[in-house]
N, C-alpha and C positions, 0 to 999 in steps of 0.2 A: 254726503255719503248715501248710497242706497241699500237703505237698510232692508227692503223685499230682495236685493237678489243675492244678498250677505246670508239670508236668512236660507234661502233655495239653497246656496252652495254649503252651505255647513249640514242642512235634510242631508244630502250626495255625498259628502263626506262622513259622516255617519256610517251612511249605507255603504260606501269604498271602504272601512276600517271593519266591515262584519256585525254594526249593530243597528239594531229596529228603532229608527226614527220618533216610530208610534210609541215603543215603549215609554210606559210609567213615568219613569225618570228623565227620560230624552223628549216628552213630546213638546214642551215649551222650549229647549235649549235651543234650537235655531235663530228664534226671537230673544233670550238673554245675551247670545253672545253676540248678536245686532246691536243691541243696547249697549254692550259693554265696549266693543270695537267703536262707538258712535263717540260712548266717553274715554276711554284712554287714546283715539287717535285723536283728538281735537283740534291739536296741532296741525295737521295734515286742513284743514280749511284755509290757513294762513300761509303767507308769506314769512321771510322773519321782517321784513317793511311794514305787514298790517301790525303784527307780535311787536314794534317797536311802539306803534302808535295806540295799540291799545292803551302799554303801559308807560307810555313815555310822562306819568306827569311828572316834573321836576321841579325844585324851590333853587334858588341862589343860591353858590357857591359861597362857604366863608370864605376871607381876604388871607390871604397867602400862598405861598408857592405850593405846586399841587401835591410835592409828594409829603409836606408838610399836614396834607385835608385829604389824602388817600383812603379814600372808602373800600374794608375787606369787609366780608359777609362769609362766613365759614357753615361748613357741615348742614346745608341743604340738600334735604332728600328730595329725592325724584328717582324715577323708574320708568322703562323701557323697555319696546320690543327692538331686537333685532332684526333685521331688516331681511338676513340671511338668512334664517329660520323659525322668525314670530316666535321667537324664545325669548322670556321674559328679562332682563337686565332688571337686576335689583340691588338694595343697599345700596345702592348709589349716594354719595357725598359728593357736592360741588361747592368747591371755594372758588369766591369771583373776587375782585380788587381792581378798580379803576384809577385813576386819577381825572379830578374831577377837570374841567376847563369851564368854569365859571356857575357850572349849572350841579345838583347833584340828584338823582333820583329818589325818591319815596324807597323805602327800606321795603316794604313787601311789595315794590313792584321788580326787586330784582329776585325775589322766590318767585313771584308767578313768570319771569320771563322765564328761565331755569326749568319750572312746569312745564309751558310750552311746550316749548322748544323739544323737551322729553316725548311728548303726546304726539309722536310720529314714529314710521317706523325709521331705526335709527340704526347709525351705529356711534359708539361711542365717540370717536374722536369729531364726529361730527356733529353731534351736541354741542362739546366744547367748542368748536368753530362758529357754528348759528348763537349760541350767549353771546359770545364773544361782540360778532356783528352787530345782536340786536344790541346788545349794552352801549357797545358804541354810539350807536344810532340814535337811541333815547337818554342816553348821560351828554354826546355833542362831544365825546371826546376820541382820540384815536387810541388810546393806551388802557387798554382792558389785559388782566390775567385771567384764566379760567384753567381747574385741576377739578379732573373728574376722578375717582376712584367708585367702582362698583365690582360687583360678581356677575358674571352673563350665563347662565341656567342650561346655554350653549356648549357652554363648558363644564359647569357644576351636574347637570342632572342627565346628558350626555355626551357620546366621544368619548372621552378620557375620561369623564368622569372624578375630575380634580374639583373637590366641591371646598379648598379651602383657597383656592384662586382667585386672585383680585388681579383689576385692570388699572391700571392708572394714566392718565394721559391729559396731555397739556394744552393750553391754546395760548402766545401772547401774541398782544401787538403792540406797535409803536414802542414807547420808549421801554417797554416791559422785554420787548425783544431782543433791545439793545442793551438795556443794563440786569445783569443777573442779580445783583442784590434787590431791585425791585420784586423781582418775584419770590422770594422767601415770606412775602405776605401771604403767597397762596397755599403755601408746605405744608403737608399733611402733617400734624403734630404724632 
């Protein structure tokens, strides 16, 4: 990320919005919101391939059939810009549910994939698709759920101005796609 010319365009935009760079209050902001874009995009370095491999460590599967060892992980936060107007997506809740195929993931390695994956500019339904992928990729399995619900600030703070609006949206694969009662592990209670 280049954080000197992040730093130059937000001086310019300042100046485009009618206010003094120099002023008091504004003359470090160029350099905090370098900083701040360096950490809420982090994602944006990654692949979801490198994002698999960071967190991919995994222990053995217990012995039984998979939807009997079905790993849910519910109500994980993360937050997001949209990609359409750097408008914040917040409140965000992600419920993930795989079925393992021999191997199962470390429990906060699927909050930081979720992180990730968030730490781009995004849009929602595309979060749930990159978990989705990465989970796959680092579980070794093809049958991931992913249910995102959040608020997008797009919506809540302008346009319409519906600020009690939530989004919710889905990702399955594999056998998750095929059988609907699997996915009732993901259901927003």
């Amino acid at each position: 990320m280049d954080k000197q010319a992040i730093e130059y365009h937000i001086k310019g935009l300042l100046q485009a919005i009618g206010e003094d760079p120099e002023r008091e209050g504004l003359r470090e902001t160029p350099e905090r919101v370098a900083r701040m874009l360096e950490e809420v995009l982090e994602g944006t370095a990654y692949s979801n391939h490198d994002i698999a491999a960071m967190f991919g460590k995994t222990f053995e599967a217990p012995e039984g059939d998979s939807e009997d060892n079905m790993v849910v992980m519910k109500d994980i936060t993360i937050f997001s810009y949209c990609e359409h107007h750097f408008a914040l997506m917040y409140d965000m809740k992600v419920n993930v549910a795989y079925l393992p195929h021999g191997k199962i993931l470390g429990l906060s390695k699927i909050a930081r994939i979720c992180d990730m994956a968030a730490k781009r500019l995004q849009l929602q339904e595309r979060i749930g698709r990159d978990i989705a992928e990465i989970i796959s990729e680092a579980a070794g399995t093809p049958d991931v759920a992913v249910m995102i619900c959040g608020s997008h600030s797009c919506m809540t703070a302008r346009g319409i101005r519906n600020a009690s609006s939530k989004t919710i949206t889905s990702t399955f694969t594999g056998r998750f796609r095929e059988d609907a009662s699997l996915r009732t592990a993901v259901q927003f209670d």
